[in-house]
ROGU-118512 format. One record per residue (C-alpha): residue number from 1; residue in three letters; x, y, z. Coordinates in nm, 4 decimals, padded with zeros to 6 digits, m for minus. Layout:
REM ROGU-118512
   resi   resn         px         py         pz
    NUM    ALA          X          Y          Z
...
//
This chain:
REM ROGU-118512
   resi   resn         px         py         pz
      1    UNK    12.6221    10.6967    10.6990
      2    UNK    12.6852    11.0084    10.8766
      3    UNK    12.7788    11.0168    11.2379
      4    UNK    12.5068    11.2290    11.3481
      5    UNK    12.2058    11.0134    11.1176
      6    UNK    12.3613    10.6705    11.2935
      7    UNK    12.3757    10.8140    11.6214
      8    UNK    11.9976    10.9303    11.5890
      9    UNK    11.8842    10.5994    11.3989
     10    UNK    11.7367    10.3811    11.6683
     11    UNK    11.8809    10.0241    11.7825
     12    UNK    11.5300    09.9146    11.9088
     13    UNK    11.1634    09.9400    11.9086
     14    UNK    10.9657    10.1081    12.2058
     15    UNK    10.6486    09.9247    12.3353
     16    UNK    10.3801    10.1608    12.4983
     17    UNK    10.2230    09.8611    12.6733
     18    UNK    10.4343    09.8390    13.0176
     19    UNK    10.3756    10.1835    13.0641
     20    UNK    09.9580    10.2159    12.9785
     21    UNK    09.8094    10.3244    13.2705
     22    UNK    09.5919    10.0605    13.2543
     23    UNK    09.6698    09.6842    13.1331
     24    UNK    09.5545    09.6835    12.7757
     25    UNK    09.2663    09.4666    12.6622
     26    UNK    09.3390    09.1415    12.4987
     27    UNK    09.1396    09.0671    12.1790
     28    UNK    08.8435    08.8432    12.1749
     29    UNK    08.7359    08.6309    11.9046
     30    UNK    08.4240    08.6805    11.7227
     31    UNK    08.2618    08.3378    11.8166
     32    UNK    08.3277    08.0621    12.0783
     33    UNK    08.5301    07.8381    11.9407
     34    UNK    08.8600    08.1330    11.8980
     35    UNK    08.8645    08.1037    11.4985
     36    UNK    08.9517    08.4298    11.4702
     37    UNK    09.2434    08.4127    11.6812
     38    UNK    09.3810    08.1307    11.5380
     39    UNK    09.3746    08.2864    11.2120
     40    UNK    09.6169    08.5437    11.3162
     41    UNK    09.8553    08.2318    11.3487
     42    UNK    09.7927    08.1931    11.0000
     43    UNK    09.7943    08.4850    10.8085
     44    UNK    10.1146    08.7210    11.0591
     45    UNK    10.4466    08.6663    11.0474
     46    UNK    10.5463    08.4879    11.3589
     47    UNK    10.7511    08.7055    11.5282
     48    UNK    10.5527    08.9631    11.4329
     49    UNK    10.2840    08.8142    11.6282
     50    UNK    10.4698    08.7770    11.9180
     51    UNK    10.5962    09.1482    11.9112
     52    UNK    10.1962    09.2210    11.9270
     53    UNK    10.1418    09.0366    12.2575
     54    UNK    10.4660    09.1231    12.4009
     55    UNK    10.5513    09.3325    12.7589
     56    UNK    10.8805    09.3526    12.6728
     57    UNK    10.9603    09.7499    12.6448
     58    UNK    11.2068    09.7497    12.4162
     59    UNK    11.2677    09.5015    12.1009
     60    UNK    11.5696    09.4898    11.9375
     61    UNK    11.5786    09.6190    11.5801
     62    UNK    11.7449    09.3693    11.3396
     63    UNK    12.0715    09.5295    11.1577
     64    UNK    11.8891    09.3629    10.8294
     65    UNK    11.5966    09.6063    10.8870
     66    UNK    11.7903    09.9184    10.9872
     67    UNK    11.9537    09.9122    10.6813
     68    UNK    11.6753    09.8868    10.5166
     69    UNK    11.5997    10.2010    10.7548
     70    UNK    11.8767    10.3808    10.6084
     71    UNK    11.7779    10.2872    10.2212
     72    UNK    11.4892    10.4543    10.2446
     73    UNK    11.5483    10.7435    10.4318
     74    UNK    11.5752    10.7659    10.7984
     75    UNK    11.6271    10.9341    11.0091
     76    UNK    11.3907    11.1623    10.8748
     77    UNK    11.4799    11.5698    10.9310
     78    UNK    11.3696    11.7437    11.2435
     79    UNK    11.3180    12.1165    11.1288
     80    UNK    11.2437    12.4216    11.2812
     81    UNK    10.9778    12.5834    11.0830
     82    UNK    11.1066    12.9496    11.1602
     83    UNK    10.8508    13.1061    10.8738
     84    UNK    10.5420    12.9678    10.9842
     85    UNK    10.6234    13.1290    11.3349
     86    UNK    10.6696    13.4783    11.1981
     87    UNK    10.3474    13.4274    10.9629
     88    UNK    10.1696    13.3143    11.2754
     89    UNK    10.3317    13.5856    11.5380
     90    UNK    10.4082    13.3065    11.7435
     91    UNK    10.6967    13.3592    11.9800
     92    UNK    10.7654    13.0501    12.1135
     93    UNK    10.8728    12.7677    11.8839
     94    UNK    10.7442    12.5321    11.5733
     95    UNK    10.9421    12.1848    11.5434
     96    UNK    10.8055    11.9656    11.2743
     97    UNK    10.9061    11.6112    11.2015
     98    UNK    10.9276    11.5155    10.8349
     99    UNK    10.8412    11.2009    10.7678
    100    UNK    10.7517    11.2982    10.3793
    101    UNK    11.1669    11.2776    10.3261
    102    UNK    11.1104    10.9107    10.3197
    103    UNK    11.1403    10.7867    09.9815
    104    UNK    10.7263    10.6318    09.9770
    105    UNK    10.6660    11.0127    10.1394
    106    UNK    10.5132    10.8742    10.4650
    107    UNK    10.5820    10.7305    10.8140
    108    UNK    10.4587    10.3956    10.6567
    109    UNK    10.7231    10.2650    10.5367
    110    UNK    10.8454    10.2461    10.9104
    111    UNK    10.6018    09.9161    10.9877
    112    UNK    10.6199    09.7983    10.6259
    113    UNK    10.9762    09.7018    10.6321
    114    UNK    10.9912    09.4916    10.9295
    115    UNK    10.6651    09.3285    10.7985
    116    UNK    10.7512    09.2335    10.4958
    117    UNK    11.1430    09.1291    10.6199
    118    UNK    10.9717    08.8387    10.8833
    119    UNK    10.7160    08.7578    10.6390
    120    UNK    11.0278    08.6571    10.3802
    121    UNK    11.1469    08.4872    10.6397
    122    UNK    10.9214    08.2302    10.6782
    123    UNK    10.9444    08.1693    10.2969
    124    UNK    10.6369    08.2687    10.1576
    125    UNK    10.5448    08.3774    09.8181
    126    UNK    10.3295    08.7218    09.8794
    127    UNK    10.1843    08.9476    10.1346
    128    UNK    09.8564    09.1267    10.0759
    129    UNK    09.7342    09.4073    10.2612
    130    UNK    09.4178    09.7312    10.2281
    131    UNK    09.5148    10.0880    10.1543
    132    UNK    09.3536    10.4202    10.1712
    133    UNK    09.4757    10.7260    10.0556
    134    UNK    09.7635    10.4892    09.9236
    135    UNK    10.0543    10.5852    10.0958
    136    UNK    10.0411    10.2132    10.3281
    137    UNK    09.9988    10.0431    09.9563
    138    UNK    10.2944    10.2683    09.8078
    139    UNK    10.5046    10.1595    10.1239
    140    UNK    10.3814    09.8020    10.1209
    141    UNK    10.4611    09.7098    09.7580
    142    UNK    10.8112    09.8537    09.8434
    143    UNK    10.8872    09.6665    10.1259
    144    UNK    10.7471    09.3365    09.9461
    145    UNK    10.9733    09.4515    09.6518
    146    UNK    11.3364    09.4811    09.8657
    147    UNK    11.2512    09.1945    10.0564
    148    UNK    11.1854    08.9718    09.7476
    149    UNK    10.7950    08.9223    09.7870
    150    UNK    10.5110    08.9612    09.5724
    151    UNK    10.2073    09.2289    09.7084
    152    UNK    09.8421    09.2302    09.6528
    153    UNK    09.6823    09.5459    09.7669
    154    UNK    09.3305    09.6218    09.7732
    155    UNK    09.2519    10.0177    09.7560
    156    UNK    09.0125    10.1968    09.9019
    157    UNK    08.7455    10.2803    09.5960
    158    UNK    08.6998    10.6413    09.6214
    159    UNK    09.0895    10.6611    09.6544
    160    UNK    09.1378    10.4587    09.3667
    161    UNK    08.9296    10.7022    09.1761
    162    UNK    09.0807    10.9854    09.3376
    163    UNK    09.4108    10.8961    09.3079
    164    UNK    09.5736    10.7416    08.9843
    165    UNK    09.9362    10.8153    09.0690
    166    UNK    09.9467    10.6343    09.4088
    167    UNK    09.8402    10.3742    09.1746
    168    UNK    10.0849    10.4123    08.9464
    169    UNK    10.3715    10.4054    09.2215
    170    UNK    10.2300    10.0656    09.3760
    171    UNK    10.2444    09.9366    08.9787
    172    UNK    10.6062    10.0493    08.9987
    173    UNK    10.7203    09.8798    09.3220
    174    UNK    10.5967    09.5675    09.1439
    175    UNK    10.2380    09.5594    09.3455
    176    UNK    09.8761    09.4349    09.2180
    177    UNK    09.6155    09.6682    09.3259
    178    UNK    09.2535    09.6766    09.3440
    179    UNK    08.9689    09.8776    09.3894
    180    UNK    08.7894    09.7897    09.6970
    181    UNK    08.4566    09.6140    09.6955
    182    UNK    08.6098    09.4231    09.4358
    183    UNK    08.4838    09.0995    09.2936
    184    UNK    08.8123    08.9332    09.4067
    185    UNK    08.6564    08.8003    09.7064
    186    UNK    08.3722    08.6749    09.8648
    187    UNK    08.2944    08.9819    10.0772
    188    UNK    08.3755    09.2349    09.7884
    189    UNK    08.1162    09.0949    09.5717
    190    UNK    07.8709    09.0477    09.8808
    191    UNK    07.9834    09.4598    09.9389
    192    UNK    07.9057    09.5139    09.5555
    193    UNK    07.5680    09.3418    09.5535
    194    UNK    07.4559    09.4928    09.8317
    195    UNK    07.5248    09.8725    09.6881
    196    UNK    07.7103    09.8215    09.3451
    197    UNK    07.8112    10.2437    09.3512
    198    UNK    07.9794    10.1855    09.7005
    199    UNK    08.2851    10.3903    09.7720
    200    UNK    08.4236    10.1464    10.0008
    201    UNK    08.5797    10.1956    10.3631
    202    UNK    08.9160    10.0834    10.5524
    203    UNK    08.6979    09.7900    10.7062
    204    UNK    08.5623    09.6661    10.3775
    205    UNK    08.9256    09.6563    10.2096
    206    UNK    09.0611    09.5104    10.5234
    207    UNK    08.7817    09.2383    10.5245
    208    UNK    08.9048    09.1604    10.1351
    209    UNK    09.2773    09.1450    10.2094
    210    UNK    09.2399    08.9224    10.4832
    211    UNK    09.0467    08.7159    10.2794
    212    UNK    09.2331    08.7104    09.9744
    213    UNK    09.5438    08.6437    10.2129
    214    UNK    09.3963    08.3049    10.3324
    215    UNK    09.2771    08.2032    10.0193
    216    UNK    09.6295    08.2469    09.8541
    217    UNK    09.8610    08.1498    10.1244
    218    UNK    10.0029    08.4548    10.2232
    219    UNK    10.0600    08.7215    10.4994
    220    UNK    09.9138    08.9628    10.5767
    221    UNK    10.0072    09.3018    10.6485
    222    UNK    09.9265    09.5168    10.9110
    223    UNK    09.8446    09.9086    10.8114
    224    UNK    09.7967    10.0498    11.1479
    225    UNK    09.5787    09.9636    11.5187
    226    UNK    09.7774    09.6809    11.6081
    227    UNK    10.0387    09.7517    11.9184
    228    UNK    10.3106    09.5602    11.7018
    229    UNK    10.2609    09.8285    11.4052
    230    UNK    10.2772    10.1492    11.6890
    231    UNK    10.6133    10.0105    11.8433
    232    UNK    10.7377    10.0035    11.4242
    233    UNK    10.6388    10.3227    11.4163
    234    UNK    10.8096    10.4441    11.7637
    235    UNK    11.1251    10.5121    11.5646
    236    UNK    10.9990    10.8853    11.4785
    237    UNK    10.9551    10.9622    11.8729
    238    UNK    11.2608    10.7974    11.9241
    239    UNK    11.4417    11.0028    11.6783
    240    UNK    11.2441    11.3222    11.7447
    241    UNK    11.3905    11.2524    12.1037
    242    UNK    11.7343    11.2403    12.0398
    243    UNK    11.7560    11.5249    11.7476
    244    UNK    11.6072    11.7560    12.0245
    245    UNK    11.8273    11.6657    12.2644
    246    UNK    12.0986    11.7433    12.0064
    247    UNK    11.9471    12.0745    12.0120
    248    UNK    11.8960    12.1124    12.3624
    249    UNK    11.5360    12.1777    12.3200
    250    UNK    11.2122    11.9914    12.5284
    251    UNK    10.9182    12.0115    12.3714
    252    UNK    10.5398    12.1218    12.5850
    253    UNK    10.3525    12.0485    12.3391
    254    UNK    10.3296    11.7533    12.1186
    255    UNK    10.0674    11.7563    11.7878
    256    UNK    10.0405    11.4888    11.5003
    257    UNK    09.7114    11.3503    11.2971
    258    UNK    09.4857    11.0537    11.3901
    259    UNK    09.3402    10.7692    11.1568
    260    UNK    09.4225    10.3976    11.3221
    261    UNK    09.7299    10.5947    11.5194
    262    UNK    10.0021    10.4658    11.4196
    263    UNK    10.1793    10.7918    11.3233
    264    UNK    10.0635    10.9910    11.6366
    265    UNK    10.1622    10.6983    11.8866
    266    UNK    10.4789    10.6248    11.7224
    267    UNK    10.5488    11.0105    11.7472
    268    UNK    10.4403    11.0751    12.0809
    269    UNK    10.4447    10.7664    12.3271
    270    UNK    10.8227    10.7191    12.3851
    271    UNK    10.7676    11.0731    12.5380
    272    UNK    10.4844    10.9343    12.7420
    273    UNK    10.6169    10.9027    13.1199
    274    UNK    10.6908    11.2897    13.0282
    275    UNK    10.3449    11.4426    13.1972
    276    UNK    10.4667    11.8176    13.1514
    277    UNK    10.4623    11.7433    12.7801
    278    UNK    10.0799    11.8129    12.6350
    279    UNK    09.9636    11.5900    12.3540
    280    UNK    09.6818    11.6912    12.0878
    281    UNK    09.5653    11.4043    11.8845
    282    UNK    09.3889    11.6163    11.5418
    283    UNK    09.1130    11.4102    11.3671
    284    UNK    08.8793    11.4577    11.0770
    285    UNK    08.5475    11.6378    11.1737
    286    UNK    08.3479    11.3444    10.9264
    287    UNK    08.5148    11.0940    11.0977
    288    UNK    08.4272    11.1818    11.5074
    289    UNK    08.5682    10.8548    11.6437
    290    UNK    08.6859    10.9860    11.9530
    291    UNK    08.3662    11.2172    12.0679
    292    UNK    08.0917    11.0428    11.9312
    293    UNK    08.2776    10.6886    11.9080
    294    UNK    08.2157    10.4388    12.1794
    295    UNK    08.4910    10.2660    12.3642
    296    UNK    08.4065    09.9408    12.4005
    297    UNK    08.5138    09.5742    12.1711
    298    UNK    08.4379    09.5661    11.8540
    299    UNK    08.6005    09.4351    11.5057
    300    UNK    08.9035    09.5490    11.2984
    301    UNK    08.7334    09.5113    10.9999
    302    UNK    08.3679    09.5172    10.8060
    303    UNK    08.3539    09.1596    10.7899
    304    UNK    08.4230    09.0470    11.1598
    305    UNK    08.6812    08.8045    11.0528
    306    UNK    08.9558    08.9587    11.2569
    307    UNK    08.9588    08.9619    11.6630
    308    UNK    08.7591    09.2395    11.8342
    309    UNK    08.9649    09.4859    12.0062
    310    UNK    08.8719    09.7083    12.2541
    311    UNK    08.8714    10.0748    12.1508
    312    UNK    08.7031    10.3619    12.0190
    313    UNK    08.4893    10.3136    11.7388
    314    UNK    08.2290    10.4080    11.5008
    315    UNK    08.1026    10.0726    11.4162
    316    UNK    08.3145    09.8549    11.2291
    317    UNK    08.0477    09.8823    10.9664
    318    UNK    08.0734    10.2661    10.9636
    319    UNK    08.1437    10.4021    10.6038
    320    UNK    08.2965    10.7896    10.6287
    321    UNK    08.1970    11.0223    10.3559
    322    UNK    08.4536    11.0259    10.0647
    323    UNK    08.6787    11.3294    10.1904
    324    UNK    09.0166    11.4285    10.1021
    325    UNK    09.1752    11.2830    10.3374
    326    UNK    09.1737    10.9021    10.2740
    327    UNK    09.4167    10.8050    10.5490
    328    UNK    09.1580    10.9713    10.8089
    329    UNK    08.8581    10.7433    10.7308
    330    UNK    08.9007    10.4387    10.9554
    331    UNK    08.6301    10.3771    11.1950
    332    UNK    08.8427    10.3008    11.5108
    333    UNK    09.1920    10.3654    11.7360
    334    UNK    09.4038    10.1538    11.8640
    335    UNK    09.3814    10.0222    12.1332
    336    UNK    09.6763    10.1606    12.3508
    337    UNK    09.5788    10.5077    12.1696
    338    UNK    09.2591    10.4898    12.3525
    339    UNK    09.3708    10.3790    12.6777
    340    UNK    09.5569    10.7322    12.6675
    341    UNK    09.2938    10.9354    12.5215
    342    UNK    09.0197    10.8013    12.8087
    343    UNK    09.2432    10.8689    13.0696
    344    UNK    09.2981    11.1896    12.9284
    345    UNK    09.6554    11.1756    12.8929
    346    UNK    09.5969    11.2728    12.5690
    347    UNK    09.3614    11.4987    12.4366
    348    UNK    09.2070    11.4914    12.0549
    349    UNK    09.0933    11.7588    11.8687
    350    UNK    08.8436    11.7609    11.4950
    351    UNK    08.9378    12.0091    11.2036
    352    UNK    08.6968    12.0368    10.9272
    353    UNK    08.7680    12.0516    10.5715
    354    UNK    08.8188    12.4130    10.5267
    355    UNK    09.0192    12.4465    10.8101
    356    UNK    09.2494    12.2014    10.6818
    357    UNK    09.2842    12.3336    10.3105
    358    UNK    09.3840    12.6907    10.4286
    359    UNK    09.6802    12.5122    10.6751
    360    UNK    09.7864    12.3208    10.4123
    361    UNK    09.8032    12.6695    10.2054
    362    UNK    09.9816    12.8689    10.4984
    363    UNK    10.2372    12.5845    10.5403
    364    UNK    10.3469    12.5572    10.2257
    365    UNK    10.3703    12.8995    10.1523
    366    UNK    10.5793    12.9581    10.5140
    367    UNK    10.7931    12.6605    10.4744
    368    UNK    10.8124    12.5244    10.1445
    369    UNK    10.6350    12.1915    10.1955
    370    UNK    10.3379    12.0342    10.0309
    371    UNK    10.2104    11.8032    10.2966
    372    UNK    09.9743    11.5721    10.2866
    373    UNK    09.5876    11.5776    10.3670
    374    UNK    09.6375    11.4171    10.7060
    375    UNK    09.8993    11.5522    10.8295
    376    UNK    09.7219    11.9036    10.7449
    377    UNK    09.5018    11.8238    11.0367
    378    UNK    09.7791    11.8057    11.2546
    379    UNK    09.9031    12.1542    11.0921
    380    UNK    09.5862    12.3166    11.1326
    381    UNK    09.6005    12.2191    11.4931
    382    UNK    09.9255    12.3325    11.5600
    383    UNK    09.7824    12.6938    11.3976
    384    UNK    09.5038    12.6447    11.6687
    385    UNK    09.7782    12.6072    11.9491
    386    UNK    10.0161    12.8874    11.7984
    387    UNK    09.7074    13.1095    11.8320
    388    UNK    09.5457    12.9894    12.1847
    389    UNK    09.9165    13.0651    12.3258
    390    UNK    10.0028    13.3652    12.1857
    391    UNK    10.0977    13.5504    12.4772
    392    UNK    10.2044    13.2072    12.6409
    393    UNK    10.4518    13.0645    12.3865
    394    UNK    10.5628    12.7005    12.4072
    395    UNK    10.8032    12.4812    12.2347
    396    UNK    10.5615    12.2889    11.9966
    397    UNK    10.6958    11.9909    11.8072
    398    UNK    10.4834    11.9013    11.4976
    399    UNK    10.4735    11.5374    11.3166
    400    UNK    10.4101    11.5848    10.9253
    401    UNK    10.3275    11.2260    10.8372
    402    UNK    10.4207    11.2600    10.4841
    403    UNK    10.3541    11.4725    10.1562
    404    UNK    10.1126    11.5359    09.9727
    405    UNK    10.2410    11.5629    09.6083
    406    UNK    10.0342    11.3105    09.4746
    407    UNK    09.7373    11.5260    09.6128
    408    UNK    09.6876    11.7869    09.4590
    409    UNK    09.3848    11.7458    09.3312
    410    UNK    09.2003    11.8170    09.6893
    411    UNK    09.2653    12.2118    09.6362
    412    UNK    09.0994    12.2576    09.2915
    413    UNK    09.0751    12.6232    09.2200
    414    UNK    09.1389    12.6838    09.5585
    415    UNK    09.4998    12.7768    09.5820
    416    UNK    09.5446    13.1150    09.3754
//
């Protein structure tokens, strides 16, 4: 490995928790006698478990697992996206972070890996986990694959439909997937009787791979929310700090995409105790958790078999239209996210539809990438900022959290 990509490549993990402005929540089970917390005992990998109730602020990254880092790609490329400033006639400066260059495309491979590597250490046969726009499936089945595990992953419906190649990929890695309601489980069929056309959500799918996970002895695997998941993830921040140190640049302003947040809050909160350093969380218009959600308890997943955690939701039993952007659609945040975002540390911001389709055309005209549907939120935001600070230019550091090659099919005539 190359001096510079080991000296970026973090040693450890970053926890946001020591340094919420606010002790976060714990969860609460859904009925008196704590079943639902004593299932997490059953279906996460121990020290995965303890990661997620940890204060510690840093965890050590195990050399098995940063190889494993390396394998697939990291560090991932800071770049400076030079063209999309002159398209723009923005004088300051446009970082993005890459995550696409990983080889699943997307930051979530960064959680799957150490997932997957403590679940095979506690010598079971299979993990089984939701996905949905396919990119935590595609980096799932992956990490079950190099760590000598089987996966069961149950997709998102209207994904499914939408997306035969991310299907395709997960058949590759060696993976089992689903459309979700499916008649695998109890809930699925309960989902499918109820409205046998549905589309599905993130909570339905998550309700079914829980269930399918205690059924069949094995783990489960987190997507996104949980604070274990978000420190995973803090590897991009980490390495977005140290490549712009490199570079001798400090970014003011901070943008990346929203769905559970683990992307955004492993981009931006090792940069946290920073307060010059503005941070835009971008969501999907259709999916309003953060203006019309309410922050408050409530459950992970359709089915209330998970804890409640305190954050901003929609309802758990919210179902988002079918948009383009699958990885968008959950109903909630996680919980440290949402700390930040009520105490207005961090601000969010919706993009609608055609917003997002004409960034995604201006981007990869400007700079040669073909990003994905989330992360186009994020780039029409950072369009929004260019243009608000015209005449104020700022150092803006952008997190791309992955491609969108397998995607195409969201532009339809649109791109001439």
């Amino acid at each position: 490995m190359l001096k510079y990509d080991e000296e970026v490549l973090p040693t450890k993990w970053y926890n946001v928790v020591p340094d919420l402005p606010e002790p976060l929540p714990p969860p609460l089970s859904r009925a008196q006698d704590g079943s639902s917390i004593e299932l997490l005992n059953r279906i996460i990998p121990r020290e995965i478990l303890r990661q997620e109730f940890s204060f510690n602020r840093y965890e050590n990254i195990p050399e098995e697992v940063r190889d494993l880092y390396r394998l697939v790609g990291r560090p991932t490329p800071l770049i400076r996206a030079n063209r999309l400033e002159e398209f723009l006639g923005y004088r300051g400066k446009i970082f993005l972070k890459y995550e696409g260059a990983t080889v699943t495309g997307s930051h979530k491979i960064n959680t799957a890996i150490p997932q997957a590597y403590y679940a095979s250490r506690e010598s079971v046969t299979g993990v089984a986990t939701e996905t949905g726009a396919g990119q935590w499936g595609t980096a799932t089945t992956l990490a079950a694959a190099l760590t000598g595990l089987h996966s069961k992953v149950f997709m998102v419906r209207v994904s499914y439909d939408q997306k035969p190649l991310r299907k395709t990929v997960m058949a590759l890695y060696g993976g089992e997937v689903v459309a979700s309601p499916s008649v695998e489980t109890k809930f699925g069929r309960k989902m499918l009787q109820k409205d046998p056309r549905s589309t599905g959500s993130l909570g339905i799918a998550i309700s079914e791979a829980v269930e399918y996970a205690l059924d069949h002895d094995m783990k489960y695997m987190v997507g996104s929310v949980m604070n274990s998941v978000l420190s995973h993830q803090s590897i991009i921040g980490q390495e977005t700090m140290k490549q712009l140190e490199i570079t001798g640049e400090e970014p003011e302003a901070m943008i990346g995409c929203v769905g559970g947040g683990s992307n955004f809050g492993g981009f931006v909160f090792p940069f946290i105790s920073n307060g010059k350093i503005e941070m835009i969380a971008s969501t999907a218009s259709e999916v309003p958790k953060f203006s019309r959600g309410k922050y408050d308890y409530d459950a992970m997943d359709t089915a209330g078999i998970l804890p409640y955690v305190k954050m901003y939701s929609l309802g758990s039993d919210f179902i988002p239209p079918p948009i383009y952007s699958g990885g968008l659609r959950y109903h909630g945040a996680a919980p440290s996210l949402s700390i930040l975002v009520k105490s207005g540390r961090i601000s969010s911001q919706e993009v609608e539809e055609k917003e997002v389709l004409a960034a995604l055309e201006i981007f990869a005209r400007s700079t040669g990438i073909v990003a994905a549907p989330e992360s186009g939120h994020a780039i029409a935001s950072a369009i929004r900022y260019a243009k608000d600070h015209r005449h104020d230019p700022k150092t803006v550091v952008l997190n791309v959290s992955g491609h969108g090659n397998f995607d195409l099919s969201i532009y339809g005539g649109r791109a001439r």
